[in-house]
N, C-alpha and C positions, 0 to 999 in steps of 0.2 A: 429639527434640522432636515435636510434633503438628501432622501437615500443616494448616497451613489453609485452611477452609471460602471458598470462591468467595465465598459473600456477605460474610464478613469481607473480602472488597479490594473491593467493584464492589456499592454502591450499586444498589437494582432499578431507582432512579431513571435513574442513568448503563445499566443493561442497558438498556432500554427506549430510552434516546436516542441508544444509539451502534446497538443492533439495526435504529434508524430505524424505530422504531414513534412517533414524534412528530417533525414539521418541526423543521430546528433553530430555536433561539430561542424553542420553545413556553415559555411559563411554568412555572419550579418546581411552582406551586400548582396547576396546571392536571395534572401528571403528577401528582403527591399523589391529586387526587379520581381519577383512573384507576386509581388501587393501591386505592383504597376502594372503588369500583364494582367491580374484579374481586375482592376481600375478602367483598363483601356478597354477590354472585353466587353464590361458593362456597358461604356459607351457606346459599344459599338453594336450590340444588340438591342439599346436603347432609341437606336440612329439618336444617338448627340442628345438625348433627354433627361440622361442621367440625372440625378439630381445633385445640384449645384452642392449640399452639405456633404452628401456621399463620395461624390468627384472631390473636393477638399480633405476631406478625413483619411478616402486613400491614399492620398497624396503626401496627408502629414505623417499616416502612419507608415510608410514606405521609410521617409526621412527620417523617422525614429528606429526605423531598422538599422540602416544606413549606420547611424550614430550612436548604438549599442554597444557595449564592451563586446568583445569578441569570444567568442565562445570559448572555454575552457576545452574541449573533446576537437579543436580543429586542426591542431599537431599531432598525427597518433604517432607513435615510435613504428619504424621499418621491421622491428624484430625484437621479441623479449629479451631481457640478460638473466638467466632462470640461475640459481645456487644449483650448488651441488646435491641438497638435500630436493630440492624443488625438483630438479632435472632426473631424480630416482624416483622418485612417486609417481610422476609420468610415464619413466618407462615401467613402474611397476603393475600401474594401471594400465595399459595397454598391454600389456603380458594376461594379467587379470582378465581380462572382458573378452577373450579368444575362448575360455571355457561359458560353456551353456550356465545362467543362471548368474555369474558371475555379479557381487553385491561389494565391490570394494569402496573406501570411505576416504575421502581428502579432509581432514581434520586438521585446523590450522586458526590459529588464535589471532588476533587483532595485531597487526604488522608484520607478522608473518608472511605474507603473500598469498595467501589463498586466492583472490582472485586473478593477479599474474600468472601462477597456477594453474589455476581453471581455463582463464585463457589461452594460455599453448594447449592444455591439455587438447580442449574446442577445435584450435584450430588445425593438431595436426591429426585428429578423429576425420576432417574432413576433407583433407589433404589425402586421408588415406580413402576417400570415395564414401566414407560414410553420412548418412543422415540422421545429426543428431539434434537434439533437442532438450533443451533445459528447462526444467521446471519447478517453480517456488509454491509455498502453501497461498501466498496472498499475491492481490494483483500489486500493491505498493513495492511489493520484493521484486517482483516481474519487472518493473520498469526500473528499478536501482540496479539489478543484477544486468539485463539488457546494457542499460547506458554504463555501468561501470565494465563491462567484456568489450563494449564495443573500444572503448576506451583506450584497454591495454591492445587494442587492433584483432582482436578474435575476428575469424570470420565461419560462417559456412554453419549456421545455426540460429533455430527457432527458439524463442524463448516466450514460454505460456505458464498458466497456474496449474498445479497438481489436476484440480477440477477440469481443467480444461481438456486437460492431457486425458483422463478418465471421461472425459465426456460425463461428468455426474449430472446424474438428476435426483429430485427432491422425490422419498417416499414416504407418503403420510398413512400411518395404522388405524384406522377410522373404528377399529376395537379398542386399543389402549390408547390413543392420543399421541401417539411416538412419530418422531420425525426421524429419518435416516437418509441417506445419500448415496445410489448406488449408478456402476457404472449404465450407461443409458444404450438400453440395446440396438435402438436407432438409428445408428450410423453416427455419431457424434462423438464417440470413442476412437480418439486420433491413433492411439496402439491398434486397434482392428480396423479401420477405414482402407476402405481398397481403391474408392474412385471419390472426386468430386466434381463440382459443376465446374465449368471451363466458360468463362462470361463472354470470353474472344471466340471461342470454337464452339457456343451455345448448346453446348453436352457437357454430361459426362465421360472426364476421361481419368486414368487410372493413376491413381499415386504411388509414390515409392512410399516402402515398407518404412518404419521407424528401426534405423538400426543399435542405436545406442540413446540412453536417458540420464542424465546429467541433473539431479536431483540437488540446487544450493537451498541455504537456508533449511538445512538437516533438522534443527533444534527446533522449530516451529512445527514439524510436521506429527501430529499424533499418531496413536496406535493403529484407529480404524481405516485413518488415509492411508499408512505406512502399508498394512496389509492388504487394502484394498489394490495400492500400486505391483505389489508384489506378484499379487496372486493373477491381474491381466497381463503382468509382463509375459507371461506365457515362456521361462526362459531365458529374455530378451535380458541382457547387461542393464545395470541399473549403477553409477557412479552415487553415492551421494557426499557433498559436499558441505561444511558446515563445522560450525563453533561449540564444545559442547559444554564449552563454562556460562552459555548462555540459559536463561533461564529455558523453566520446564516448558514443554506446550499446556497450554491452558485446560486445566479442569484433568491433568494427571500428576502420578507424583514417582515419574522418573524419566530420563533421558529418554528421546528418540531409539528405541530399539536399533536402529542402524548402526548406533555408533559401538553398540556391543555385541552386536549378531553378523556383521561387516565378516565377508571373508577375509577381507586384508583389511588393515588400518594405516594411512600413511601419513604422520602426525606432522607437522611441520611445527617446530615450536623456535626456533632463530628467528627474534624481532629484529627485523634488518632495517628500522630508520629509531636512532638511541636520541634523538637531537628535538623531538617532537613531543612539544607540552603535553597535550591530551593523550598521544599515545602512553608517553613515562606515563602517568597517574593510572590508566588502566591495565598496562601491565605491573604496577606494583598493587594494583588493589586482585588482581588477578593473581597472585603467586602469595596472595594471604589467605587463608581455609575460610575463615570467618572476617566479617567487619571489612571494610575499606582502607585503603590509604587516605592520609590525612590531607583535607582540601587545603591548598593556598597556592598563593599567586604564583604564576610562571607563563612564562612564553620562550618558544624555542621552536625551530624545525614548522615554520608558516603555521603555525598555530598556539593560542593561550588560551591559560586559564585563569576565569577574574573569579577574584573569592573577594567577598562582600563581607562588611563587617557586621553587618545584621540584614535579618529579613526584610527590613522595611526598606534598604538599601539596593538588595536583592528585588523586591519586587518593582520597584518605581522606575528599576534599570530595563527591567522584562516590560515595563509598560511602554516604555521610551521607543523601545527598540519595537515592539511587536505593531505599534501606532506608526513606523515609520514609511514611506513611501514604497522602497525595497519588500518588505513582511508586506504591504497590501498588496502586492503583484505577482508575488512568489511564496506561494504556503509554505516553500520547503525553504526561506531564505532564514527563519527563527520559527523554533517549537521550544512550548516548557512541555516538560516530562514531570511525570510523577508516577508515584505508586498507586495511590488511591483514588476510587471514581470522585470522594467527595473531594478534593485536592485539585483536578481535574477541572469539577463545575466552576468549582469558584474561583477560578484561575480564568478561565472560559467569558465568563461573567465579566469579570474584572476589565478584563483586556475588550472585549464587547463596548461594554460600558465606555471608555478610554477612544475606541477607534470611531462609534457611531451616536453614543450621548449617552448620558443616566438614563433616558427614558426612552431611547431608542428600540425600536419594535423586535422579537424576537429572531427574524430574517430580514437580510436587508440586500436588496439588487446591487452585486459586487461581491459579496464574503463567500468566502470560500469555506466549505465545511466536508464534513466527514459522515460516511453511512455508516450507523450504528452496527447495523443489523445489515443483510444480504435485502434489498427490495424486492416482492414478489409483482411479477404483471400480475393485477386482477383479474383482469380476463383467462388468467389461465395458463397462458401461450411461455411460460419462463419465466427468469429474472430481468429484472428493468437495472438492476443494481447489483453489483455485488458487496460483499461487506471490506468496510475499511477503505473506501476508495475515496480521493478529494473531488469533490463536483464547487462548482461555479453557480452560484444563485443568479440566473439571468432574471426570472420574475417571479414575484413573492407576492401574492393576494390572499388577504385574510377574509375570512364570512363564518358563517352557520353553515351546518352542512347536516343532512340526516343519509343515516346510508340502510335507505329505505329496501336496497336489494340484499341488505346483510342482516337482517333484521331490526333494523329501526322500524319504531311505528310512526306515523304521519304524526301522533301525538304526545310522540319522546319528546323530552329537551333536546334543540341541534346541538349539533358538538362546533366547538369553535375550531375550525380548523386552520393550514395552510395551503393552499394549493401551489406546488414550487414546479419550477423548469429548471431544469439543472443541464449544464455541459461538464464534460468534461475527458478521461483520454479515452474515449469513443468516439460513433457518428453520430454527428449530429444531436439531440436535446433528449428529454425524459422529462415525463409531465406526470406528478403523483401528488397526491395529501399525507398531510402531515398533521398529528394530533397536537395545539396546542399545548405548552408546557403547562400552562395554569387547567387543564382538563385531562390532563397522561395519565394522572392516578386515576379518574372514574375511569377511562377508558380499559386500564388495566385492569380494575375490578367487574367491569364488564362482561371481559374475556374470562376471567376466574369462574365468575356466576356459570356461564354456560359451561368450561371444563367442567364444575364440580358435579353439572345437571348431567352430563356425558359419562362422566364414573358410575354415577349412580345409578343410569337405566341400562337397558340391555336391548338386544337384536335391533332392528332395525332404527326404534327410535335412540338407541347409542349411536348408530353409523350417522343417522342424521342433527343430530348434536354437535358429535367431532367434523362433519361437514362444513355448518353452520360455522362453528369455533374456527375452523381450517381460514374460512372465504372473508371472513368478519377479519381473523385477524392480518389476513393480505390486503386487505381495502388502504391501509398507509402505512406508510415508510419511517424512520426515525435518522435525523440528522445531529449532530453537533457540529459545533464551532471546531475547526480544525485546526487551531491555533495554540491547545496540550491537548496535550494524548497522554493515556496511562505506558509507563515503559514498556509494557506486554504489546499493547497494538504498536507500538514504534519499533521493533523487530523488524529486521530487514529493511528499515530505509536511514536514510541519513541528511542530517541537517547540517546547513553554514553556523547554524547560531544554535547552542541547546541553553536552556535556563532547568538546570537539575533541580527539583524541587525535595527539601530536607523531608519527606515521605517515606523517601525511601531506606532511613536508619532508624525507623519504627518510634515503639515508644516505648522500649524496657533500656536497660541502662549497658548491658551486655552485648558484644558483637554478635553478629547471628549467619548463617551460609545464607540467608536467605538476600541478610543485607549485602555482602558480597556479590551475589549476582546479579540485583539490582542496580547497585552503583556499577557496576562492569560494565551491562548491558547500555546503562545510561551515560557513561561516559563517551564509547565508542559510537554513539549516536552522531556526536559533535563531528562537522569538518573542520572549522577554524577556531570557533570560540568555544569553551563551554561557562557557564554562570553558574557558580554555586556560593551557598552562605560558607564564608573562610571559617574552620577550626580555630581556634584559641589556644 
């Protein structure tokens, strides 16, 4: 069949609003006339040569703006209505963040209002002259946290990734093979940055100090970011914000130190919407120590939940919906979740298969997918990618490849690669390789050969081995299908459609804490619908 064309799934209108070249909530009709000013612009630097298909497409896609459902974020409310309990944790933390070092914590569970919250909190930090700044572990969080503040009408605030905020960079130990991430002395450290370039006034001119940090998505952030943030704040108030019945950060085995080292804690536990499907199931699977509340049908409060009466019912719904017009144009309009990577692939596959054919090529120009891994530039200069981000396949070309500057020899077998272009919420494209799925294992035994040659020597020829290992393994990138995710990387964002995959109630016969925070985590994923196989 015939890969399709990018603009067949993604609207220029949606390119344009997820790239964040329009506030969210801008009017339909408002990005329309934008597609027509840059239509007539063409023209006109063209003198009149435009091309006849380009002058058409703008034109059509203008009309499809035009004739868009109208954005959800284009009514914001004039002013919060904050509880009584909300309206105290505000002024508590504003009391709080007057003493030097000050580390208080907004802790607030799924309908509670933590982000209501957060919002006046933002807005009246900058109402009071301050510059503040929020920041999440992941870029995916950054843009759900962003557009849902913007939402409740916050204003007067930055919102970036922990990394960003830290200015990290990559340090690699060419003794022991270790990789670490420390703040970049540089100037790329926005808590120490005193000036930047000025594009209009063709200098540098001087920035205002960071006066306050607004830390959401608490429960994601580990040990080594936690105290690497701490120890730059030099002082500097540090709010963090966050859920802590959500699962652990990955690869430890206990809560976000904040939420127990917090000079103040200010809990918000009053679910203030009772009428809403998804929500009841996650607050009663949340107020059970172990195991879940039991799936079945309901809808209430502009949201339901469909329970399936078997898997096979459950999947062929996820296939229905994940193939449908809507899911190829919006990643975020349906995701299945699971527990497990293999749960995952073959969910992955499945839906692949369904949208582009059984024998459909592994990328295909249009799908949207997911960075494994953070992408390293090969030449050196940064990251081309960070991890967890959705990019857009604009072009996907397969060949042989030998990466004769990383140690290939002219007379290895090529490695079957990808070379992909990806967009997505950045500028402009990113051009990298990608190792064939049917060649990932040599590739990764590869990289092993050379670590274990690196262990084994010493002095210089060790530095030049973990060198080698370092460059070798930067030469490509690793993508999936961005259509399941394991519930650990869906943290921090939120879907119209979730398809819970039965993963995540294991496989011993007994309720478990672990199953709990699983199903918790993955239910409050859901905005409208969620899909799970119905209990008996």
């Amino acid at each position: 069949m015939t890969a399709p064309r990018a603009t067949e799934h993604r609207p220029l209108w949606l390119a344009m609003e997820l790239a964040g070249m329009n506030a969210p909530g801008t009017p339909r009709d408002a990005i329309a006339a934008e597609i027509l000013a840059i239509r007539d612009w063409l023209d006109e630097v063209f003198a009149d040569e435009i091309p006849a298909q380009l002058y058409n497409l703008l034109t059509a896609q203008s009309l499809e703006a035009e004739q868009a459902e109208p954005p959800a974020a284009a009514a914001k409310p004039a002013s919060l209505k904050l509880t009584a309990d909300q309206q105290a944790a505000i002024e508590g933390i504003l009391e709080d963040i007057r003493k030097p070092g000050a580390t208080p914590v907004l802790c607030g569970y799924a309908g509670t209002g933590k982000t209501v919250t957060t919002a006046a909190l933002v807005s009246r930090l900058a109402d009071l002259g301050k510059r503040v700044v929020v920041a999440t572990p992941t870029h995916k969080a950054r843009s759900q946290v962003e557009r849902a503040l913007d939402n409740c009408g916050a204003h007067g605030f930055e919102a970036v990734t922990v990394a960003r905020l830290l200015g990290l960079k990559q340090v690699r130990d060419r003794d022991t093979g270790k990789e670490t991430f420390r703040p970049d002395p540089g100037g790329k450290n926005m808590l120490n940055k005193e000036d930047e370039w000025d594009d209009d006034e063709k200098r540098m001119v001087k920035i205002r100090r960071i006066d306050v940090v607004i830390v959401d998505e608490t429960s994601m952030l580990n040990s080594e970011l936690y105290d690497l943030l701490l120890r730059e704040l030099e002082g500097r108030p540090v709010v963090f914000v966050g859920d802590d019945r959500q699962l652990l950060p990955v690869g430890e085995d206990q809560v976000c130190r904040a939420f127990t080292e917090g000079a103040s804690l200010y809990r918000l536990t009053d679910v203030l919407r009772h009428d809403g499907a998804i929500l009841n199931l996650a607050t009663a699977t949340r107020l059970m120590p172990v195991g879940r509340a039991r799936f079945a049908a309901a809808e209430g409060g502009g949201s339901r939940v469909v329970a399936y009466r078997s898997r096979e019912q459950w999947g062929a719904s996820l296939l229905d919906m994940a193939a449908s017009n809507e899911a190829m144009s919006d990643p975020d309009f349906c995701r299945a979740l699971a527990h497990t990577n293999k749960a995952v692939d073959e969910m992955n596959l499945r839906i692949h298969q369904r949208r582009y054919g059984v024998n459909a090529p592994q990328f295909v120009e249009g799908m949207t997918c997911v960075t494994v891994d953070a992408i390293p530039d090969p030449i050196g200069t940064g990251l081309l990618l960070n991890s967890t981000m959705d990019v857009l396949i604009e072009e996907a070309v397969r060949g042989p490849h030998r990466f004769t500057d990383y140690g290939d020899l002219l007379t290895d077998e090529p490695w079957d690669t990808w070379e992909l272009t990806v967009t997505g919420d950045f500028y402009g494209s990113r051009t990298f390789r990608v190792i064939a799925k049917e060649h990932e294992q040599r590739w990764k035994e590869s990289l092993k050969d050379i670590a274990e040659q690196a262990k084994a020597a010493s002095g210089q020829e060790r530095s030049d081995l973990w060198s080698r290992y370092f460059s070798r393994k930067d030469c490509v990138g690793k993508l999936q299908p961005a259509t399941a995710l394991t519930i650990h990387k869906s943290q921090g964002s939120t879907f119209r459609h979730v398809f819970l995959h039965w993963s995540i109630d294991g496989w011993g016969s007994a309720p478990t804490a672990q199953q709990n925070q699983l199903a918790y985590v993955g239910i409050t994923r859901a905005a409208e619908s969620l899909h799970v196989v119905g209990d008996r």
